[in-house]
C-alpha positions in Angstrom: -1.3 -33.5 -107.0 1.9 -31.9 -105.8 3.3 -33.2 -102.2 3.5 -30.6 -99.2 6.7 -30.8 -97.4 6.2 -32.7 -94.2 8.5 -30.8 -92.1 6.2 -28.4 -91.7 3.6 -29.4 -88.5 -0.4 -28.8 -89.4 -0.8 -26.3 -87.4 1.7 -24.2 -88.8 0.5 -25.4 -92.4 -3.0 -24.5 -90.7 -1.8 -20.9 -89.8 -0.2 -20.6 -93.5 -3.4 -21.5 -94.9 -5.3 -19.2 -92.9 -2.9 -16.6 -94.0 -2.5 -17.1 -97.6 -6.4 -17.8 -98.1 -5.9 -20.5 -99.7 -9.0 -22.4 -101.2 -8.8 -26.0 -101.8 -8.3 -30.2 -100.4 -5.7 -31.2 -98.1 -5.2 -34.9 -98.3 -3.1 -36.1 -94.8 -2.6 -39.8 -95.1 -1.7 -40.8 -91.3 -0.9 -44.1 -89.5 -5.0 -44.8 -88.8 -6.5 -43.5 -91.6 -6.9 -40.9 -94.3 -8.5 -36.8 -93.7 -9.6 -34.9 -95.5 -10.0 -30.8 -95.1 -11.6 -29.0 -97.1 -10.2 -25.1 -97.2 -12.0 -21.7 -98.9 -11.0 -18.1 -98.0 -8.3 -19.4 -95.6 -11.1 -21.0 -93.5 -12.0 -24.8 -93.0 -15.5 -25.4 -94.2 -15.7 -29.3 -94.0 -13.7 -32.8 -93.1 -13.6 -36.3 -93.8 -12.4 -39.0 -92.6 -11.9 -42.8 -93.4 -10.3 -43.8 -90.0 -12.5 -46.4 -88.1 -15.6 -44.7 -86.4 -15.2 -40.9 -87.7 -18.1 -41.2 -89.7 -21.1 -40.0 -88.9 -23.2 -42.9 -88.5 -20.9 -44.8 -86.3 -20.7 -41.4 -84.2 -24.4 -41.0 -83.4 -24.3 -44.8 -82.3 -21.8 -44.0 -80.0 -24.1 -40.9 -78.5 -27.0 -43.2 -78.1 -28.8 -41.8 -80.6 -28.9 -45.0 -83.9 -28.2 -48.3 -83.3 -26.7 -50.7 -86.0 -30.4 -51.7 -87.0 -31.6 -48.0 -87.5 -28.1 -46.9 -89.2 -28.3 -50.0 -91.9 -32.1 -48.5 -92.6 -30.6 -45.0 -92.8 -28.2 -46.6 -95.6 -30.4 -48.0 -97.4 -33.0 -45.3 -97.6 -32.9 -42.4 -99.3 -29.9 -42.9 -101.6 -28.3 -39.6 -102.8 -28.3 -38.1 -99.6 -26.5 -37.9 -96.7 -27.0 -39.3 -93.2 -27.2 -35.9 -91.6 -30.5 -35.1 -93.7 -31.7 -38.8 -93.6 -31.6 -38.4 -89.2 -33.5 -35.4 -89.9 -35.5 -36.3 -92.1 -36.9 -39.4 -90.0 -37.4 -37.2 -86.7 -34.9 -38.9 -85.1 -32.7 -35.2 -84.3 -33.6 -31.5 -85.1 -31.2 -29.5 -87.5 -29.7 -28.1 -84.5 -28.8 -31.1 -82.9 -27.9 -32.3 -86.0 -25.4 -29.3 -86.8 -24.2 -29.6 -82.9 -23.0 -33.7 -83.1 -21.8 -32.8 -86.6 -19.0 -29.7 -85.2 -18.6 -32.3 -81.9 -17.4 -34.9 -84.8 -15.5 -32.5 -87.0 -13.4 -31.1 -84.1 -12.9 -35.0 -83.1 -11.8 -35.8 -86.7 -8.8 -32.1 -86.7 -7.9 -33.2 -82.9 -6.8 -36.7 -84.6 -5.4 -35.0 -87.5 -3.2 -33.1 -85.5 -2.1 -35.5 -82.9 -1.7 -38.6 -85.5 1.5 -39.2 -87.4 1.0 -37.5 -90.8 2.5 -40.2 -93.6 2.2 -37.9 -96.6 0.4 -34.4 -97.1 -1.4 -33.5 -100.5 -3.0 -30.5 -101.1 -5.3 -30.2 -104.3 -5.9 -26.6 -105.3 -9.4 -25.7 -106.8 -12.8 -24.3 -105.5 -15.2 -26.5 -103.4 -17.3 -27.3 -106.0 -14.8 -29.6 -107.5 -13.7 -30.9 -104.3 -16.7 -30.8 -102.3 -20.4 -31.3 -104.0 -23.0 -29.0 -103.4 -25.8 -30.3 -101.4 -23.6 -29.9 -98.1 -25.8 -27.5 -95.6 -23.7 -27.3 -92.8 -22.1 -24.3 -92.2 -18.5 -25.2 -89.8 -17.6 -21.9 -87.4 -13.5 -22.3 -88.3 -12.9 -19.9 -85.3 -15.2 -22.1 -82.8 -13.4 -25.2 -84.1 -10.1 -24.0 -84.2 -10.1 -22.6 -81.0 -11.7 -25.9 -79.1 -9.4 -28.3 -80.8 -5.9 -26.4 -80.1 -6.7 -25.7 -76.4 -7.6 -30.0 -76.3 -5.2 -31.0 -78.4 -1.9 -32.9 -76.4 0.9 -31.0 -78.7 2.3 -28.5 -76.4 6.1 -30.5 -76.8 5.6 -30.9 -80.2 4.9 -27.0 -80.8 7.8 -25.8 -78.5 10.1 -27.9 -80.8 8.5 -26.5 -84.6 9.0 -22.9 -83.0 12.3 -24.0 -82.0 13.5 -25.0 -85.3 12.0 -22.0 -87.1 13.7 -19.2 -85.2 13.4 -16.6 -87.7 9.6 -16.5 -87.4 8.5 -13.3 -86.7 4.1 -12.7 -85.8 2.4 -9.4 -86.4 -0.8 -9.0 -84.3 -3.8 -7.7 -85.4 -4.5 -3.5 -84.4 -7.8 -4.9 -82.2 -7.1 -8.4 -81.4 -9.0 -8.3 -78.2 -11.8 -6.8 -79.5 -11.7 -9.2 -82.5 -11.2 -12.5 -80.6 -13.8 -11.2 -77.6 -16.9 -13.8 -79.4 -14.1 -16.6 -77.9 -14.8 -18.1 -74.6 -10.8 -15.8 -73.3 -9.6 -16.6 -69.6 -9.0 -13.3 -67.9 -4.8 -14.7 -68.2 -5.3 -14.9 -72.4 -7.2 -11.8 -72.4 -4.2 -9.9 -70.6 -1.9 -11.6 -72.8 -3.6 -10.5 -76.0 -3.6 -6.6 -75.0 0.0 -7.3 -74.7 0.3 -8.1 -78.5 1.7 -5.3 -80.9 1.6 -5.0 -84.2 5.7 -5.0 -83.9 7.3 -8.3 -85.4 7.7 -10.2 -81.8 9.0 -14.2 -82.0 7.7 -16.8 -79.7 10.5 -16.9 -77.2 9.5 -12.8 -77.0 5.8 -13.5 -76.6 6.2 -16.2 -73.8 8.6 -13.4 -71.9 6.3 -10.5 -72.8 2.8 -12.3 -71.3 4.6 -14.0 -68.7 2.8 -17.6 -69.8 4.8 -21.1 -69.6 6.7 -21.9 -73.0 4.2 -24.6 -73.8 1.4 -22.4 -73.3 2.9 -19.6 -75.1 3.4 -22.0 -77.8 -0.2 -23.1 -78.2 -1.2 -19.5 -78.3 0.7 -18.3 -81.3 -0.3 -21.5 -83.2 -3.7 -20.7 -82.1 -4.3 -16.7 -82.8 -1.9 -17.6 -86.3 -4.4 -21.0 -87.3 -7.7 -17.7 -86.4 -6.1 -14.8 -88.4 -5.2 -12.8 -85.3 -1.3 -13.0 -85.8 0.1 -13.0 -89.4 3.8 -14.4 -90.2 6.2 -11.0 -91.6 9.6 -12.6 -91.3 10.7 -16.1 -91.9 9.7 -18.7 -94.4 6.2 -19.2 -94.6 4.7 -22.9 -95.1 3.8 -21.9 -98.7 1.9 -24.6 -101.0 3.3 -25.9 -103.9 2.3 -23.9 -107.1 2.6 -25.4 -110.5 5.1 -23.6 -112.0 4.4 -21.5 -115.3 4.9 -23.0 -118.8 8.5 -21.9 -120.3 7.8 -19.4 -123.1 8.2 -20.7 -126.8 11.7 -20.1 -127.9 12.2 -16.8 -129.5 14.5 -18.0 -133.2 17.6 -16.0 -133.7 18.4 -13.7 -136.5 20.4 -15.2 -139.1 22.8 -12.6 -139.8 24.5 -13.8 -143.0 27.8 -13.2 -143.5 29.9 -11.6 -146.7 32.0 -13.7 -148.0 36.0 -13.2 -147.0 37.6 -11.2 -149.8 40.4 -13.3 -151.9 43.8 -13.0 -150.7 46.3 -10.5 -152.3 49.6 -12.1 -153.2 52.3 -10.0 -152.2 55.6 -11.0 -153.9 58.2 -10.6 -151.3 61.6 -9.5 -153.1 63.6 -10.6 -149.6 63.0 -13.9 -148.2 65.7 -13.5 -145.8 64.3 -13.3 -142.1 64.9 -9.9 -140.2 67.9 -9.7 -138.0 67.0 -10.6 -134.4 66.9 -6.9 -133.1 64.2 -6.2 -134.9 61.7 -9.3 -133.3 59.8 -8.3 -130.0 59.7 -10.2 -127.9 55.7 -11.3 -126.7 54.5 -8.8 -123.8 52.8 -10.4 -120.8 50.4 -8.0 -119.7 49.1 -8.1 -116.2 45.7 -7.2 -116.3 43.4 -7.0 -113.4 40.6 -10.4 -112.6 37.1 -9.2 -114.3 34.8 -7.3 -111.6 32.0 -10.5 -111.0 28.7 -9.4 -112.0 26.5 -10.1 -108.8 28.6 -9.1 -106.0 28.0 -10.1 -102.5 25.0 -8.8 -100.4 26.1 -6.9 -97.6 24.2 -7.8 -94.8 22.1 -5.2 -93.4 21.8 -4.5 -89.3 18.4 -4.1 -88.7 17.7 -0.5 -87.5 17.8 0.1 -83.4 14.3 1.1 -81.8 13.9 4.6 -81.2 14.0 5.7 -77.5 10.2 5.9 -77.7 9.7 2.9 -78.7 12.1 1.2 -75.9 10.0 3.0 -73.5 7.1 1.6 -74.6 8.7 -2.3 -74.4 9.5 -1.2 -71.3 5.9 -0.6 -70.1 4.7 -3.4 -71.7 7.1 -5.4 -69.2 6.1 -3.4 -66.8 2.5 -4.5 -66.6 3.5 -7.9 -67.6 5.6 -7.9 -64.2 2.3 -6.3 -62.2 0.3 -9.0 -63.2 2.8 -10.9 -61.2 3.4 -9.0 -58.0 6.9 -8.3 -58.8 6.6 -4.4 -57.5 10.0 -3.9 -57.6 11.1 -5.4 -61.1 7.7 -3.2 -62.0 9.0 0.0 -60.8 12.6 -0.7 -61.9 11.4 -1.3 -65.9 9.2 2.3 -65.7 12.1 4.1 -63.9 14.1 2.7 -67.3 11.1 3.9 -69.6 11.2 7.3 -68.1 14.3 7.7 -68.8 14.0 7.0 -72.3 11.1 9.1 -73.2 10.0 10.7 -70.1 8.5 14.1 -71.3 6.1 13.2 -74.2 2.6 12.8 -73.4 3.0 9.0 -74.4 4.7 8.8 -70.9 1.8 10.0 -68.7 0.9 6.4 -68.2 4.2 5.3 -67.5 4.3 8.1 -64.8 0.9 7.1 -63.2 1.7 3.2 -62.8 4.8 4.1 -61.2 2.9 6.6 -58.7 0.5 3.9 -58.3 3.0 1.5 -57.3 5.0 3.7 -55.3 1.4 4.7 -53.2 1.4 0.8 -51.7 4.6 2.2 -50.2 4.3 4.3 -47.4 8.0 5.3 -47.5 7.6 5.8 -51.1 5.0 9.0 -50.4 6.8 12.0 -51.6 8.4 10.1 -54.5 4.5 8.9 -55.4 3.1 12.5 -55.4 6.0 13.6 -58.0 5.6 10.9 -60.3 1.3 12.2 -60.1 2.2 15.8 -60.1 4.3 15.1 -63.2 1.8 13.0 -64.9 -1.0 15.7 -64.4 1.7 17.8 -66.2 1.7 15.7 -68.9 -2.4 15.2 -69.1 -3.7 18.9 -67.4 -7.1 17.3 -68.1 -6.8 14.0 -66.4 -8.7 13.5 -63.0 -6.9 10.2 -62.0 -3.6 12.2 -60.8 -5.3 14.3 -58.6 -7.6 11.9 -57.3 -4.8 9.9 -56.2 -3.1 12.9 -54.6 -6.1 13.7 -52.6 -6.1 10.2 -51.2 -2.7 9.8 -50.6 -3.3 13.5 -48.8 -6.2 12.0 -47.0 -4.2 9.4 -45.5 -1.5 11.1 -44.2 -3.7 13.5 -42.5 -3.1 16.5 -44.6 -6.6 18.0 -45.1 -6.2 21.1 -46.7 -3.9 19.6 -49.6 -6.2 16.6 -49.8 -8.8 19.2 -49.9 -7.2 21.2 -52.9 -6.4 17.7 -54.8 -10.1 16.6 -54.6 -11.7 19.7 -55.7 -9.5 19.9 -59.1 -10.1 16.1 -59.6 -13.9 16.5 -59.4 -13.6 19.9 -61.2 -11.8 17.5 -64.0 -14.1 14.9 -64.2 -17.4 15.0 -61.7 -17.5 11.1 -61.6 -14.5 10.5 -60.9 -14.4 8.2 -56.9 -13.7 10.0 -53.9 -13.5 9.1 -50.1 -16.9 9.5 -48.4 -17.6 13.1 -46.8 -15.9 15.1 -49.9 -18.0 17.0 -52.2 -17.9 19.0 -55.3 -18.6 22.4 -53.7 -16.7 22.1 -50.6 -14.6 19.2 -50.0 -12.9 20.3 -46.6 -16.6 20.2 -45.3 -19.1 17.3 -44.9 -21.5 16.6 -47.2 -25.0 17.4 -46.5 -25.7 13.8 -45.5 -23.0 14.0 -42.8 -23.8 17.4 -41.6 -27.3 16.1 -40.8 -26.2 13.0 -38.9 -24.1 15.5 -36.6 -26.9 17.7 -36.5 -29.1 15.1 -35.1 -26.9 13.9 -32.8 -26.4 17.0 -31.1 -30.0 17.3 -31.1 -30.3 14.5 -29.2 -27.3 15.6 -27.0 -29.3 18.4 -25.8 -32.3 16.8 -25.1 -30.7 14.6 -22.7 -29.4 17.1 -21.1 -32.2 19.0 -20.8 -34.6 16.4 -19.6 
């Protein structure tokens, strides 16, 4: 059973498991006890637990619904089976209450997990059925679990400081993480955060800034949507498991080249054994030959390619909204001004150029800069009804009734339902409606009669 490496907190293991859909046991032997989880397709489908009063029995007596008397029956009937079919089995709970204290004590047992020191982790690779026999009937929602236990769990310190030690991280969100998370009980402040999330590589530090949440919070997130499946690690090193590593292949035998055998010498019979006069002996030459080119040279570190202007732009608004969501107008309008500068003429701007006419409409010293930041995004989307609509009210406001009158017409022309002050209509705005005409009608009537009588 190969060790995991401790450094690594559970939830991040969790997230890696998640990721890598890994199937098998992970053994955490902690300071009260020792848990099991068991793992298949990346998802948890059961735990165990030897720590005093995470069992089952000694759960339902703390809910009321054994005592010791009933439990110590429940043991010693019914041998082979567990206590969670015995309870049923006797009346004593349905299979939905059952199933409901058995995910209230498996969420108890992972909150422990996670907030108990961890001794030694072992995982043991290998399908359920080795790990985990087959007469277990309860199905575990990972995503319900998950999500309940890290919002409970008392980590948030413990996660700011694995995020800071891992600074290459790098999270890519899902395309529809809203959408795929929207079965989860989301605050309107973690819904807003998730339609922030790209599927560009953004680190913690940047989600925590992009959001707007507190560090710790920001924290818990990413361990969260990363333990679900709804961010996946793309840069960094990810918690991996041990794997065994593959036998060494059998050694290959050399050739035996065999070797003729070195011809007999040739006696040369020298008829001077004098030695040659010194001019003719050379002296040895030292020959300065260059050091031998190494064979893995240096990697040359590569600068990660700048964002395209388009792609600033759309940080920008990004930050834009983040700062709306805090009434900072001004920091708002300053990081769209930026955007527009960057990629102000593609129709990928035209929402750029309506938040900043929206912002600039709260202003009324802002008018004529609001109606050219509209006039500009109905440029950009002719068929858009918003602009216009806007136009007319800001118009409408002001006093200016035959150019609110223009603006309205074109944004119902655009799109019929689109909202309009009270006594415009489609066929002639700078009249009253019918309704309105009547009410003057009648009160003319009744003008007259008063007159008259």
């Amino acid at each position: 059973m190969p060790e995991v490496r401790i450094r690594h907190f559970l939830p991040a293991l969790m997230g890696s498991l998640h990721q890598q859909r890994a199937e098998g046991e992970l053994v955490l032997e902690q300071n009260d006890g020792t848990r099991r989880l068991y793992w298949a397709d990346g998802d948890l489908k059961y735990l165990r637990s030897d720590a005093v009063g995470e069992q089952f029995g000694n759960f339902l007596i703390r809910r009321g619904v054994l005592d010791m008397a009933s439990l110590k029956e429940l043991l010693s009937d019914g041998e082979g089976s567990r206590v969670g079919d015995r309870v049923v089995q006797w009346g004593l709970m349905t299979v939905e209450e059952r199933d409901e204290r058995l995910h209230e004590l498996l969420g108890s047992v992972l909150l422990h997990a996670m907030e108990h020191q961890i001794l030694k982790m072992t995982w043991i690779p290998g399908g359920l059925d080795e790990n985990l026999s087959g007469d277990l009937q309860f199905r575990l929602d990972h995503r319900w679990l998950v999500w309940d236990t890290f919002q409970s769990a008392k980590i948030d310190r413990e996660l700011v400081e694995m995020f800071r030690s891992e600074p290459d991280w790098r999270w890519r969100a899902l395309p529809n993480l809203l959408e795929a998370l929207s079965s989860l009980p989301l605050t309107p402040t973690l819904a807003y955060a998730l339609s922030l999330l790209g599927t560009e590589p953004l680190g913690c530090d940047t989600i925590a800034s992009l959001t707007g949440l507190p560090q710790e919070q920001a924290a818990k997130l990413v361990a969260t949507l990363w333990a679900l499946g709804g961010l996946d690690l793309v840069r960094g090193e990810l918690p991996l498991l041990p794997k065994e590593e593959p036998p060494p292949p059998p050694p290959v035998p050399e050739p035996v080249i065999e070797l003729e055998p070195d011809p007999e010498p040739i006696l040369v019979i020298q008829d001077d054994l004098v030695p040659p006069p010194a001019h003719f002996l050379s002296d040895p030459l030292e020959l300065d030959l260059p050091e031998p080119t190494p064979v893995m040279l240096p990697p040359i570190p590569v600068e990660e390619a700048e964002p395209s202007p388009s792609e600033r732009a759309r940080r920008l608004l990004v930050k834009a909204k983040s700062y709306m969501m805090q009434d900072r107008t001004s920091e708002a309008i300053r990081s769209l001004e930026q955007a527009i500068k960057l990629d102000g003429d593609s129709p990928a701007a035209f929402e750029s150029w309506m938040l900043l006419g929206r912002l600039r409409l709260s202003n009324p010293a802002w008018s004529t800069r609001a109606i050219e930041a509209l006039q500009v995004a109905s440029r950009l989307n002719p068929r858009a009804a918003e602009p216009w609509a806007l136009m007319g009210e800001l118009y409408h406001r002001k006093g200016f009734r035959a150019n609110a009158q223009g603006c309205f017409r074109r944004a119902l022309e655009l799109d019929p339902s689109v909202a309009v002050p009270a006594g415009w209509s489609a066929e002639d705005p700078a009249l009253p409606t019918k309704e309105a005409q009547a009410s003057l009608m009648g009160k003319l009537r009744g003008m007259f009669g008063r007159e008259k009588g």
